[in-house]
PDB file of the backbone (N, CA, C, O) and the ligand in Angstrom, with CONECT records:
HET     ZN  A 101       1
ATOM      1  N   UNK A   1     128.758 -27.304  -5.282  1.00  0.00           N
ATOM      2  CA  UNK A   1     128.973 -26.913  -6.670  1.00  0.00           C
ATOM      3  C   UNK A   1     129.800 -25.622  -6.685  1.00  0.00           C
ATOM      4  O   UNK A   1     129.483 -24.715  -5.916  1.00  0.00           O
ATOM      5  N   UNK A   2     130.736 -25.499  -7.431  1.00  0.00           N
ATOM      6  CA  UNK A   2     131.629 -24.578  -7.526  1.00  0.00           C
ATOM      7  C   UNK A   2     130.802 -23.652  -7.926  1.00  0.00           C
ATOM      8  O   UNK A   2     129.774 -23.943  -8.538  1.00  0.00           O
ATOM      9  N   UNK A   3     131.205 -22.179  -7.579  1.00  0.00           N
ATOM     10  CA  UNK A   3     130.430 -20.666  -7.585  1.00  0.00           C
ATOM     11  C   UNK A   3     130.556 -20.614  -9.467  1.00  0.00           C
ATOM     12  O   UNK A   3     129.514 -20.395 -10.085  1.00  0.00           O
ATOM     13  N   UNK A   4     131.366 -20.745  -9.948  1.00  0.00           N
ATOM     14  CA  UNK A   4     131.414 -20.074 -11.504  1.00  0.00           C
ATOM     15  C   UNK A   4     130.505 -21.024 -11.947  1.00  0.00           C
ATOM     16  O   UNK A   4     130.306 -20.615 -13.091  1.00  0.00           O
ATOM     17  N   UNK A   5     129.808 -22.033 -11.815  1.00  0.00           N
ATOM     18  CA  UNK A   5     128.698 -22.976 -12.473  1.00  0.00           C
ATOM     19  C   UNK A   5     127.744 -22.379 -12.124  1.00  0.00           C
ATOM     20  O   UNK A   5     126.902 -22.128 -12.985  1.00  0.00           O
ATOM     21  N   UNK A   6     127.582 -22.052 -11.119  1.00  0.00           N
ATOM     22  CA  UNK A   6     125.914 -21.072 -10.546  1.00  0.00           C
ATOM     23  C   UNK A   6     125.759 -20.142 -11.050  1.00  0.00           C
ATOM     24  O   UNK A   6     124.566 -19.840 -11.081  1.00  0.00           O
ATOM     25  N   UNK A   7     126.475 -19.374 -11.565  1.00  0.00           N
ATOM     26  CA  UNK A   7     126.574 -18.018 -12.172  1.00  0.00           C
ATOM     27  C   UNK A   7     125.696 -17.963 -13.355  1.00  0.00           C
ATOM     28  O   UNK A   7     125.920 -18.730 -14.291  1.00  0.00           O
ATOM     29  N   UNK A   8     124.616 -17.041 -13.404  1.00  0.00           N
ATOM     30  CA  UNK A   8     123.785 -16.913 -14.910  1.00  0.00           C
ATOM     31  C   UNK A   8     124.168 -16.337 -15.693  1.00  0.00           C
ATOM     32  O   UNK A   8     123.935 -16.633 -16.865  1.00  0.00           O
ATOM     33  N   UNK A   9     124.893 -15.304 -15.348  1.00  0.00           N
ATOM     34  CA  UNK A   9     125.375 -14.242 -16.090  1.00  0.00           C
ATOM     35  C   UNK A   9     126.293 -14.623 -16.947  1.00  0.00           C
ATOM     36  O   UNK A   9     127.479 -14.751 -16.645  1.00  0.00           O
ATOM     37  N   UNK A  10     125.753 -14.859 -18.220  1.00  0.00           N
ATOM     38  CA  UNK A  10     126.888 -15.385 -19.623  1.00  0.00           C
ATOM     39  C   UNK A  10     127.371 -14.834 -20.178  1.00  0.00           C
ATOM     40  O   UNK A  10     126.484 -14.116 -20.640  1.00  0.00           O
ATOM     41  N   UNK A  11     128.587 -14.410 -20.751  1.00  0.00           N
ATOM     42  CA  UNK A  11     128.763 -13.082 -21.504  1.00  0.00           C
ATOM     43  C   UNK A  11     128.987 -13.647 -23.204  1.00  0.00           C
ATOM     44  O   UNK A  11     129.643 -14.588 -23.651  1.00  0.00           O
ATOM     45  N   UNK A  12     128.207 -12.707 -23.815  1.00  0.00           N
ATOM     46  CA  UNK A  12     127.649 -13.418 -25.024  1.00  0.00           C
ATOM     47  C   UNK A  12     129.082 -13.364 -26.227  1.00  0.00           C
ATOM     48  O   UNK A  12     130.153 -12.858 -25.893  1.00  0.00           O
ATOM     49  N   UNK A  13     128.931 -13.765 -27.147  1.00  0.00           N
ATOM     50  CA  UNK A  13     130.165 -14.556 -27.885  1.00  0.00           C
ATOM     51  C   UNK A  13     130.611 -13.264 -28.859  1.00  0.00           C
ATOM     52  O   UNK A  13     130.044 -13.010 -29.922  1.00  0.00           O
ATOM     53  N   UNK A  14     131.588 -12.591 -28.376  1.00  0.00           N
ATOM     54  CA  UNK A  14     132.264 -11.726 -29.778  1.00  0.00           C
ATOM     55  C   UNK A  14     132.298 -12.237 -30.923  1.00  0.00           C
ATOM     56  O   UNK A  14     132.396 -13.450 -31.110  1.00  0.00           O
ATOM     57  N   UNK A  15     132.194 -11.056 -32.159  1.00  0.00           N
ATOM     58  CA  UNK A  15     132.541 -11.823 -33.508  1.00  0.00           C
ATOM     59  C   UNK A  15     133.843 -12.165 -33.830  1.00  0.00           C
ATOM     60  O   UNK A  15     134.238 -13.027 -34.616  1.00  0.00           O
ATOM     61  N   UNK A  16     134.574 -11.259 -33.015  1.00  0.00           N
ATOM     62  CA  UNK A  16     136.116 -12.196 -32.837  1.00  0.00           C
ATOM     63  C   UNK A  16     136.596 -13.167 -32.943  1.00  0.00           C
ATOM     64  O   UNK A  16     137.319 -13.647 -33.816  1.00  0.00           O
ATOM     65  N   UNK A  17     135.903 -13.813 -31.308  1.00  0.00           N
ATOM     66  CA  UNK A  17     136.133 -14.991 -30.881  1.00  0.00           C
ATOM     67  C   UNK A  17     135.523 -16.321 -31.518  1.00  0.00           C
ATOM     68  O   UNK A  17     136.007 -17.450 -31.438  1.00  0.00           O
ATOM     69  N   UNK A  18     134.132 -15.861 -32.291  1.00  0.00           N
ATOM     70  CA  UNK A  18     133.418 -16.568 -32.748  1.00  0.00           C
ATOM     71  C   UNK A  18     134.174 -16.791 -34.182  1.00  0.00           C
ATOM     72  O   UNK A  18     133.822 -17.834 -34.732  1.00  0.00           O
ATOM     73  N   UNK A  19     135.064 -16.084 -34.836  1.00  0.00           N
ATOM     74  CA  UNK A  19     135.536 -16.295 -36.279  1.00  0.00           C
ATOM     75  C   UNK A  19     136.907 -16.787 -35.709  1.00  0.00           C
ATOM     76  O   UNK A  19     137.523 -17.524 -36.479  1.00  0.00           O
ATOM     77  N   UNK A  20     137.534 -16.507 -34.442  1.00  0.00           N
ATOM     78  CA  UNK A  20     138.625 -17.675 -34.000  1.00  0.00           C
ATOM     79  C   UNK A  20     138.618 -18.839 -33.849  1.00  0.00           C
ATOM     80  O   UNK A  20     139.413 -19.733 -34.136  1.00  0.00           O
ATOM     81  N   UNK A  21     137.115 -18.785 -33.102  1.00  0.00           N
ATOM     82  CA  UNK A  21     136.533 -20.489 -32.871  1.00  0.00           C
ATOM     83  C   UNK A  21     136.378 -21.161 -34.460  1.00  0.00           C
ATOM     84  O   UNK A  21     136.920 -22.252 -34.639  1.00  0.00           O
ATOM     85  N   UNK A  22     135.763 -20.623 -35.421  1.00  0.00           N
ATOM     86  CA  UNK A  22     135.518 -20.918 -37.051  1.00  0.00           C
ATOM     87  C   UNK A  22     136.478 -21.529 -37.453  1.00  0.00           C
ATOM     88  O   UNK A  22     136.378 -22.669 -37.906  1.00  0.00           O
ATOM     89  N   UNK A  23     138.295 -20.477 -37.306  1.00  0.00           N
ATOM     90  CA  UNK A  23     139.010 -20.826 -37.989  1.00  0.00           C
ATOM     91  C   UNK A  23     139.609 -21.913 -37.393  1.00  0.00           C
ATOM     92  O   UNK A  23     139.974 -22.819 -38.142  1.00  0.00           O
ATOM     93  N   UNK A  24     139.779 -22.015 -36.273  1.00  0.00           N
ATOM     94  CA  UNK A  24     140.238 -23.404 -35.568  1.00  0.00           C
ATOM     95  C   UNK A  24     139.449 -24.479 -35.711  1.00  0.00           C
ATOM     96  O   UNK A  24     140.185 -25.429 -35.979  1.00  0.00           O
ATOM     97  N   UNK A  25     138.174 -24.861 -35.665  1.00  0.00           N
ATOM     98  CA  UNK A  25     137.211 -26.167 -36.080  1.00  0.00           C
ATOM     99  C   UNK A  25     137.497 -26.126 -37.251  1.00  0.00           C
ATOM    100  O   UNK A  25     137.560 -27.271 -37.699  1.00  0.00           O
ATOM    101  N   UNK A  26     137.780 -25.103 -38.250  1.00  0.00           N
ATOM    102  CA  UNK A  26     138.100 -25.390 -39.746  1.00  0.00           C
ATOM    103  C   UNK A  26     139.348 -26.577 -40.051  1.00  0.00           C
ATOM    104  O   UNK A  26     139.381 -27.696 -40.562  1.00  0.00           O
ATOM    105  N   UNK A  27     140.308 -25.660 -39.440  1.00  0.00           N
ATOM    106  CA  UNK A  27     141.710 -25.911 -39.470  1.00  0.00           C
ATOM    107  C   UNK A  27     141.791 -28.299 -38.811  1.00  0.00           C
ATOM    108  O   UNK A  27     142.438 -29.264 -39.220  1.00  0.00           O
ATOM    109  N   UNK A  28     140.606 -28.068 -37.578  1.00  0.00           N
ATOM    110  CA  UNK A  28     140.194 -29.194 -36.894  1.00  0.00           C
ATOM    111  C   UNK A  28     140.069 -30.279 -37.735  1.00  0.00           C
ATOM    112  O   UNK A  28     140.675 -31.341 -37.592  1.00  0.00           O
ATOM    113  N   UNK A  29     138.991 -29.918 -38.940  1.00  0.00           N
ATOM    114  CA  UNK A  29     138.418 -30.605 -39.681  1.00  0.00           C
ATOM    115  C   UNK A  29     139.023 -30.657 -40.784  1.00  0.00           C
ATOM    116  O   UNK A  29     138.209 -31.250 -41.492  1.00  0.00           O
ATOM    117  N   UNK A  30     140.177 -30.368 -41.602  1.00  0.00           N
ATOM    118  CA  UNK A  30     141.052 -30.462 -42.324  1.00  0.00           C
ATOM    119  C   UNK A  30     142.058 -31.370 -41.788  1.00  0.00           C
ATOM    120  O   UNK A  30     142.361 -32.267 -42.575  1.00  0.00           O
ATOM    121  N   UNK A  31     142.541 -31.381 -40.886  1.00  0.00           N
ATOM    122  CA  UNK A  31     143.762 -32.193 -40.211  1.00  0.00           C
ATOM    123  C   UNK A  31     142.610 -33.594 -40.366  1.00  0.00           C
ATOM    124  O   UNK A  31     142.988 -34.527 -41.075  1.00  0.00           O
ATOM    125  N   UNK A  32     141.382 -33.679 -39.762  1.00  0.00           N
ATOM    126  CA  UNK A  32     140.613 -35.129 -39.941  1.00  0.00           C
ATOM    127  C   UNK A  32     140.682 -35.433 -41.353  1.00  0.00           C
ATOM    128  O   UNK A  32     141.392 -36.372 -41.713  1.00  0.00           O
ATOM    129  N   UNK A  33     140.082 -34.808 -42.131  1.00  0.00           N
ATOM    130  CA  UNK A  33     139.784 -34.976 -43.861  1.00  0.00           C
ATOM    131  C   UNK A  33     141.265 -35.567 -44.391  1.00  0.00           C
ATOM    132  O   UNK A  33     141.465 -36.556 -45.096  1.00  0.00           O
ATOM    133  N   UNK A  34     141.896 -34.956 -44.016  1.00  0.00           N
ATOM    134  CA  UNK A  34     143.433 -35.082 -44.258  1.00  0.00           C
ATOM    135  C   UNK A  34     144.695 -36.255 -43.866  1.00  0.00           C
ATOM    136  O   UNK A  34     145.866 -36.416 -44.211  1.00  0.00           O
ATOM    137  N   UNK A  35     143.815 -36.892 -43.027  1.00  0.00           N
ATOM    138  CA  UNK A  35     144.569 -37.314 -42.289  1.00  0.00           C
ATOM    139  C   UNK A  35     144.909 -39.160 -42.786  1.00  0.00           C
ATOM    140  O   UNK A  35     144.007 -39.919 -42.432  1.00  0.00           O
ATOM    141  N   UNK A  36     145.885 -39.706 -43.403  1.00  0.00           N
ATOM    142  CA  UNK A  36     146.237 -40.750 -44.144  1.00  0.00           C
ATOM    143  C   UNK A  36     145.979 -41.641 -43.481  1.00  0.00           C
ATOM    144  O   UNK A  36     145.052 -42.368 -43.837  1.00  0.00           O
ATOM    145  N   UNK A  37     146.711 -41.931 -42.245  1.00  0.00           N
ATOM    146  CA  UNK A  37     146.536 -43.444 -41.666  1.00  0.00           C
ATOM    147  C   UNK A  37     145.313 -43.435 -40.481  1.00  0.00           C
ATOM    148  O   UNK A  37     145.234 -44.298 -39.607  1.00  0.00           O
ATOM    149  N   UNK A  38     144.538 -42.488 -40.600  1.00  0.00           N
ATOM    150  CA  UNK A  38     143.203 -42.582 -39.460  1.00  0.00           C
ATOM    151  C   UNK A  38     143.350 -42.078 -38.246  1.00  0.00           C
ATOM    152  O   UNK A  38     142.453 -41.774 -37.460  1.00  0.00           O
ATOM    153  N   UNK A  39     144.869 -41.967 -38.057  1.00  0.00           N
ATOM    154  CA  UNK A  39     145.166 -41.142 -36.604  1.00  0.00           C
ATOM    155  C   UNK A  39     145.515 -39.701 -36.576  1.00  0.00           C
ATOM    156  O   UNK A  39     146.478 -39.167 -37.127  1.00  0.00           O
ATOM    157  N   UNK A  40     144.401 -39.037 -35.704  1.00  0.00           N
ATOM    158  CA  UNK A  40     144.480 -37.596 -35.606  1.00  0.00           C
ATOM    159  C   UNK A  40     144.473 -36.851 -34.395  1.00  0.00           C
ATOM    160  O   UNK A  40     143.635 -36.586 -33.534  1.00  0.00           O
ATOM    161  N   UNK A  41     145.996 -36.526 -34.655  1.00  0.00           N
ATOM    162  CA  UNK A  41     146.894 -36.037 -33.538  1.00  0.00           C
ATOM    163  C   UNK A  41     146.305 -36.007 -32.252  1.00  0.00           C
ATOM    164  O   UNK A  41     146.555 -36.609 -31.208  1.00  0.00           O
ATOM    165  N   UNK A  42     145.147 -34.848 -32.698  1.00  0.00           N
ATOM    166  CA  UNK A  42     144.349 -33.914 -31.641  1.00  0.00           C
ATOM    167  C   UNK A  42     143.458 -34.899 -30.274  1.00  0.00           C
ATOM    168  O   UNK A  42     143.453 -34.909 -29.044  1.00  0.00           O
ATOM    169  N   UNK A  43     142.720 -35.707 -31.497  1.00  0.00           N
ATOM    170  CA  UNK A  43     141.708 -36.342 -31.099  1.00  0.00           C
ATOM    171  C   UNK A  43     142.501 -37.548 -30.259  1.00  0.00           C
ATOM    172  O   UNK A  43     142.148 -37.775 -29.102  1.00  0.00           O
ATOM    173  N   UNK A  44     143.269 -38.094 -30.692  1.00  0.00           N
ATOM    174  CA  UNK A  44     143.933 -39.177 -30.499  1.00  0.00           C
ATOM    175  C   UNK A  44     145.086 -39.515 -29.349  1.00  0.00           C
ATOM    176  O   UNK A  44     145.653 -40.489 -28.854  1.00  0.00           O
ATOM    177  N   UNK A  45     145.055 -37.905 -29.240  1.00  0.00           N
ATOM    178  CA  UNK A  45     145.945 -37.749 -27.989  1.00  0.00           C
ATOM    179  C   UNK A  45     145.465 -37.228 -26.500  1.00  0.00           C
ATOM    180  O   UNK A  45     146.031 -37.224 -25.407  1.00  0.00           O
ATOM    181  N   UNK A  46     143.730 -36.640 -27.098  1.00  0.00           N
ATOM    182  CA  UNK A  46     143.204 -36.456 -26.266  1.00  0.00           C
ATOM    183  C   UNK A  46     142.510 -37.658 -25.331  1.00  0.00           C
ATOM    184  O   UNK A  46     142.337 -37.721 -24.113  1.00  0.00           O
ATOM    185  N   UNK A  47     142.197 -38.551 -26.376  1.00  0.00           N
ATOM    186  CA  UNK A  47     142.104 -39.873 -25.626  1.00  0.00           C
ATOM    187  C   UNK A  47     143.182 -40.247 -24.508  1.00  0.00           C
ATOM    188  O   UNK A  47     142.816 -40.758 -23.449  1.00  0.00           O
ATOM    189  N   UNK A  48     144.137 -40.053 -24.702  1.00  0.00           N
ATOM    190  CA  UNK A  48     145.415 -40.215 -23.792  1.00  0.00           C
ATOM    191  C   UNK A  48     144.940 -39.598 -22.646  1.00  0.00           C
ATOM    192  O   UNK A  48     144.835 -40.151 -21.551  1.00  0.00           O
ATOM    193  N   UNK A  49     144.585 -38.169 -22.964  1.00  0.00           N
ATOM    194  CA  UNK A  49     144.799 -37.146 -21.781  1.00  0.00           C
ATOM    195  C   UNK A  49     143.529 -37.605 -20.797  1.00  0.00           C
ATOM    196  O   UNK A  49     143.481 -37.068 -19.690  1.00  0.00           O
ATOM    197  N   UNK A  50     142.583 -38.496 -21.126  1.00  0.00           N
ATOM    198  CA  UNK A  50     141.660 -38.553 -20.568  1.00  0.00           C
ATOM    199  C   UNK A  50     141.683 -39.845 -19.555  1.00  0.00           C
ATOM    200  O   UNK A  50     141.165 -40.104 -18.469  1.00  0.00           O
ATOM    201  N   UNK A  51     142.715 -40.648 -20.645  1.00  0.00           N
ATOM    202  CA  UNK A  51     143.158 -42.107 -19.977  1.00  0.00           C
ATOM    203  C   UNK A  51     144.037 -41.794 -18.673  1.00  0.00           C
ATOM    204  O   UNK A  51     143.805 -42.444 -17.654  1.00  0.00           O
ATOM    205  N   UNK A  52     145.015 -40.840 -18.678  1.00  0.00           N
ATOM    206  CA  UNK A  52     145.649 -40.236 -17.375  1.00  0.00           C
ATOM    207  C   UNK A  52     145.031 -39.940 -16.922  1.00  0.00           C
ATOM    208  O   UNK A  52     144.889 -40.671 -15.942  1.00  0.00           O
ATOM    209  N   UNK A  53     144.229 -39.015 -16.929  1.00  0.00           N
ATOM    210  CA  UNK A  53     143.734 -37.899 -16.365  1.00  0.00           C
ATOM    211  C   UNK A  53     142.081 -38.770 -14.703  1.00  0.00           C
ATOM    212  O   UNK A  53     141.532 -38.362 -13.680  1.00  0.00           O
ATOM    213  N   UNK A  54     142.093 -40.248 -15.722  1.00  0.00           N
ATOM    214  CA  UNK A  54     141.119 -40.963 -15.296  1.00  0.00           C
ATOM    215  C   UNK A  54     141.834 -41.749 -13.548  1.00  0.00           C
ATOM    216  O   UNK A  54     141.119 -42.003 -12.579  1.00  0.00           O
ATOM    217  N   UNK A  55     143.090 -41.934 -13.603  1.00  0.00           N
ATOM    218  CA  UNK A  55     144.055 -42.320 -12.679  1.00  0.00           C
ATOM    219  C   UNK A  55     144.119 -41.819 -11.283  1.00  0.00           C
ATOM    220  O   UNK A  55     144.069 -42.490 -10.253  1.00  0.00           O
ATOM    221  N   UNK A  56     144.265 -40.235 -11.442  1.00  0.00           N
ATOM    222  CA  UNK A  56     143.936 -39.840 -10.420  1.00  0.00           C
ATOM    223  C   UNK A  56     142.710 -39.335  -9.272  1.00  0.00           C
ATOM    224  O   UNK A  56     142.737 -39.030  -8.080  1.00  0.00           O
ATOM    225  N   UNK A  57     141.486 -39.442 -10.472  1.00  0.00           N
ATOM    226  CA  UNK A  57     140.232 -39.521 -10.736  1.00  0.00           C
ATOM    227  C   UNK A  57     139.705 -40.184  -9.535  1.00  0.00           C
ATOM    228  O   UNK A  57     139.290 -39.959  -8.399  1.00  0.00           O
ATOM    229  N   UNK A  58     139.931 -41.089 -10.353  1.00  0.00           N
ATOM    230  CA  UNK A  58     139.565 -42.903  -9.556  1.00  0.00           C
ATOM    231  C   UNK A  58     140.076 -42.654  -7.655  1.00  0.00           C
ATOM    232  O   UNK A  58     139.530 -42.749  -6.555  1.00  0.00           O
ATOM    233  N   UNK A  59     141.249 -42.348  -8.140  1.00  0.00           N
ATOM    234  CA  UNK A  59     141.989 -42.568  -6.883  1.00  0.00           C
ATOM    235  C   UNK A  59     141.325 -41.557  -5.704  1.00  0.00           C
ATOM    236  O   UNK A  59     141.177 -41.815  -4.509  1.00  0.00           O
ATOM    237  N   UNK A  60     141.102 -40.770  -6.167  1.00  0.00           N
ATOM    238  CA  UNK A  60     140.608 -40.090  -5.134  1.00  0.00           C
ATOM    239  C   UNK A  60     139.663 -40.439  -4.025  1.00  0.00           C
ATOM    240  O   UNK A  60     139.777 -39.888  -2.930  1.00  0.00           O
ATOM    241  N   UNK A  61     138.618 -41.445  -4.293  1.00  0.00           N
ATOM    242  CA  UNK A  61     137.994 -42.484  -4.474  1.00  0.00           C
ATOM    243  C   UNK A  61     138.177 -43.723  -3.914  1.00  0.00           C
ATOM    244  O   UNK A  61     137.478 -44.217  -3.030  1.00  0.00           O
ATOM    245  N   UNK A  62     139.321 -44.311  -4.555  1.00  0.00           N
ATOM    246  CA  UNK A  62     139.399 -45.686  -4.110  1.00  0.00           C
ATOM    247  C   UNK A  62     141.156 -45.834  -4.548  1.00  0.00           C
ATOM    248  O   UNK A  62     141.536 -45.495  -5.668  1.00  0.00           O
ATOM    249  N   UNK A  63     142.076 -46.360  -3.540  1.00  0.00           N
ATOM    250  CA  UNK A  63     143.244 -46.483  -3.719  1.00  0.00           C
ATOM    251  C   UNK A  63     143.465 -47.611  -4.700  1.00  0.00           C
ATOM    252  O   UNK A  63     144.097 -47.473  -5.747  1.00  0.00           O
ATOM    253  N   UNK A  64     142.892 -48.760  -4.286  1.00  0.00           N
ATOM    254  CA  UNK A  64     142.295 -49.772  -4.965  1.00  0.00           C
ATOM    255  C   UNK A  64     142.391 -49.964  -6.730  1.00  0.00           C
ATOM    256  O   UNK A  64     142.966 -50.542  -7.652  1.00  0.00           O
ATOM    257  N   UNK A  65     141.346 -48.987  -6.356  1.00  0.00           N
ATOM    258  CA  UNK A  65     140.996 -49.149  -8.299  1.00  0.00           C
ATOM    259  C   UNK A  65     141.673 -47.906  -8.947  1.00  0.00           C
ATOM    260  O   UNK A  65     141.189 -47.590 -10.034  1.00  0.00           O
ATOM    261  N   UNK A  66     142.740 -47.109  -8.470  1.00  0.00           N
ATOM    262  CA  UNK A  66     143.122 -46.486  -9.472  1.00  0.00           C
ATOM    263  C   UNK A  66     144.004 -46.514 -10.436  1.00  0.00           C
ATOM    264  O   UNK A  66     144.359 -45.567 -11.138  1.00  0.00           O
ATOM    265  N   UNK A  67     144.486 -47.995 -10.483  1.00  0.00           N
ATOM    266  CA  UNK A  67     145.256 -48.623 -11.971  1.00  0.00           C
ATOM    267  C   UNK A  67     143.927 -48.729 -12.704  1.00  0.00           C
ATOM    268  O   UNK A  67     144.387 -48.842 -13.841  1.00  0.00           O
ATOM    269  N   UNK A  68     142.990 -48.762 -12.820  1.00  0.00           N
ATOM    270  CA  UNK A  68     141.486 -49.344 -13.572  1.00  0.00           C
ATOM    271  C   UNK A  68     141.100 -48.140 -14.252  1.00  0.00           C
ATOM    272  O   UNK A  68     140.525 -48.119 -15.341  1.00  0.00           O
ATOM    273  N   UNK A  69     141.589 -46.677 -13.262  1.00  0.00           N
ATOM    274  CA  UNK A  69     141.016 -45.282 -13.888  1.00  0.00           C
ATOM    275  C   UNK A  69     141.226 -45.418 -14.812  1.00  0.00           C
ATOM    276  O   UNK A  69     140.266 -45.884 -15.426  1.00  0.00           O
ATOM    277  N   UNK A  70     142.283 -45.219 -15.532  1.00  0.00           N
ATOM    278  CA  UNK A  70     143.108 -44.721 -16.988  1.00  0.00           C
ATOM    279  C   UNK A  70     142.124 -45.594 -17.790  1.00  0.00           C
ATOM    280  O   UNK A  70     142.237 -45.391 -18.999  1.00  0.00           O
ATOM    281  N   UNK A  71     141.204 -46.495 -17.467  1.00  0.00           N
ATOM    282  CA  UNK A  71     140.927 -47.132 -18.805  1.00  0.00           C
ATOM    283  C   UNK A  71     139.020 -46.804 -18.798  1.00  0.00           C
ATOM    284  O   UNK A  71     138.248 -46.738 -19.754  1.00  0.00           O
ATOM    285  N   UNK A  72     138.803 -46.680 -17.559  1.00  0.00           N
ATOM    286  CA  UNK A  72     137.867 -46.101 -16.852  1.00  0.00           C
ATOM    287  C   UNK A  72     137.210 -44.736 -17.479  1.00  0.00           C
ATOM    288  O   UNK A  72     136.076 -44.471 -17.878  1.00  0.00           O
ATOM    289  N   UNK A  73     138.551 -43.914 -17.376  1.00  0.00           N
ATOM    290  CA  UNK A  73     138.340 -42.482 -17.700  1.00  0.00           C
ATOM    291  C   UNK A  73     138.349 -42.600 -19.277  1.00  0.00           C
ATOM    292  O   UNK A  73     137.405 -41.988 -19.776  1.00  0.00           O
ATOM    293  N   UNK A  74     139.254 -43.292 -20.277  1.00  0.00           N
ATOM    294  CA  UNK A  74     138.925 -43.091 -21.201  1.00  0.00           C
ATOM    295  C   UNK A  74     137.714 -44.243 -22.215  1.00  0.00           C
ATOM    296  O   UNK A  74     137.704 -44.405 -23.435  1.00  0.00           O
ATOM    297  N   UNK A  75     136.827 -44.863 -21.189  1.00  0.00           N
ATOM    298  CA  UNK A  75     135.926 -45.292 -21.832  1.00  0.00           C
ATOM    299  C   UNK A  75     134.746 -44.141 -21.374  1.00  0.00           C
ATOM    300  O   UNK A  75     134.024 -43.520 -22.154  1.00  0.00           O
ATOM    301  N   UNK A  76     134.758 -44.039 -19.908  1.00  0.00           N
ATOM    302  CA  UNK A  76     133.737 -42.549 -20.007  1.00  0.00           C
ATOM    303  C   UNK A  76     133.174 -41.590 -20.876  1.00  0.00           C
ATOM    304  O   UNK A  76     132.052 -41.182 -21.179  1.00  0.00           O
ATOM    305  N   UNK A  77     134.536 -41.344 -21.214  1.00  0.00           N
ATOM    306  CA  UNK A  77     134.221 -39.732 -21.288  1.00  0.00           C
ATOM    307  C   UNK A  77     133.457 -39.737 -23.097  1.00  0.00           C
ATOM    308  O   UNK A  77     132.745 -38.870 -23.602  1.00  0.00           O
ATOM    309  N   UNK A  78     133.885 -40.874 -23.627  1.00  0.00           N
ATOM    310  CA  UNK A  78     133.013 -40.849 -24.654  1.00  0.00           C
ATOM    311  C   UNK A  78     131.642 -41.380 -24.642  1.00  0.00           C
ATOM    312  O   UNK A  78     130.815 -40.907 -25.422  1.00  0.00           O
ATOM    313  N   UNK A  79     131.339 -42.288 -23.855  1.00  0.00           N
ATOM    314  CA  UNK A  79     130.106 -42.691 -23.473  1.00  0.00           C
ATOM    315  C   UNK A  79     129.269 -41.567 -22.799  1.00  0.00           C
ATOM    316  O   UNK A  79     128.051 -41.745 -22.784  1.00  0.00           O
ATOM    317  N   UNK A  80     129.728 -40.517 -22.281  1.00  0.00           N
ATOM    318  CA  UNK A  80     129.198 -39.711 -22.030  1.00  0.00           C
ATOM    319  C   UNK A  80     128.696 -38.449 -22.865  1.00  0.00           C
ATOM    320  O   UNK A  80     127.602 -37.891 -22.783  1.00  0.00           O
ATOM    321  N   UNK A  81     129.824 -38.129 -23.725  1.00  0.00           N
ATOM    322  CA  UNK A  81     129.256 -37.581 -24.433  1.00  0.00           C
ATOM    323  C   UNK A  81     128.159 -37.780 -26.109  1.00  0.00           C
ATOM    324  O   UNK A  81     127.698 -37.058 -26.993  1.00  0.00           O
ATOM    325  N   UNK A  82     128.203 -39.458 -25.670  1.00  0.00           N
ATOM    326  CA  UNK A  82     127.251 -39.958 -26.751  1.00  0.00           C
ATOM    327  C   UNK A  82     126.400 -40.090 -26.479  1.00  0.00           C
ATOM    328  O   UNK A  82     125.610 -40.300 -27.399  1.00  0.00           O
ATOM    329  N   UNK A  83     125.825 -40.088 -25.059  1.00  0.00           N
ATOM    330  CA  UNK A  83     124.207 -39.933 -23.875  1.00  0.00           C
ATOM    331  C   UNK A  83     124.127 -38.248 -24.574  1.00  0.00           C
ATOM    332  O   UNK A  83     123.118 -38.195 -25.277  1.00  0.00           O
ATOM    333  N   UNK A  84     124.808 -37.035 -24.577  1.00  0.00           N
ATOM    334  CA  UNK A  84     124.797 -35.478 -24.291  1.00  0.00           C
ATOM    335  C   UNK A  84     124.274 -35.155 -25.719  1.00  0.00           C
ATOM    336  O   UNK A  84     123.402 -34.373 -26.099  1.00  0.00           O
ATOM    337  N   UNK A  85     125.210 -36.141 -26.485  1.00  0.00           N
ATOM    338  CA  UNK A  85     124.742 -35.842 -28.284  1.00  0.00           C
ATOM    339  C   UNK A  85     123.356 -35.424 -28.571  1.00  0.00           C
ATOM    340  O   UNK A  85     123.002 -35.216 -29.732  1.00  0.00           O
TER     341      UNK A  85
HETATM  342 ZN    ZN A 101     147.243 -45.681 -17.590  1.00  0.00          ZN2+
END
């Protein structure tokens, strides 16, 4: 396990950063509300990044199956975070 995951020591959230984070999920959730034909940019492209990103993934793994990642990685990563929900 990589050293920065072991680490306890959290450093707690400025009001800064915390009213940067605000205005960006704001800004997030306006582009969704907003958004005419159902496709949103962010979200929609991140699916992409996950479908690549699944390619080399795989491969590391298995030479085999890493045409399978890209579809692999982007059925994951939401199934996963719908177990985390
Ligand atoms: Zn692909």
């Amino acid at each position: 396990m990589p050293s920065f995951l072991q680490s306890k020591d959290w450093e707690p959230v400025s009001l800064k950063h915390l009213i940067q984070f605000a205005v960006g999920f704001g800004l997030f959730l306006a582009l969704l509300f907003w958004s005419p034909t159902g496709f949103c940019l962010i979200v929609d492209h991140a699916n992409l990044l996950f479908h690549e990103a699944g390619h080399p993934f795989v491969g590391i793994f298995s030479r085999r199956l890493e045409p399978y990642g890209g579809t692999m990685g982007q059925l994951v990563f939401p199934i996963v975070l719908e177990q985390i929900k």
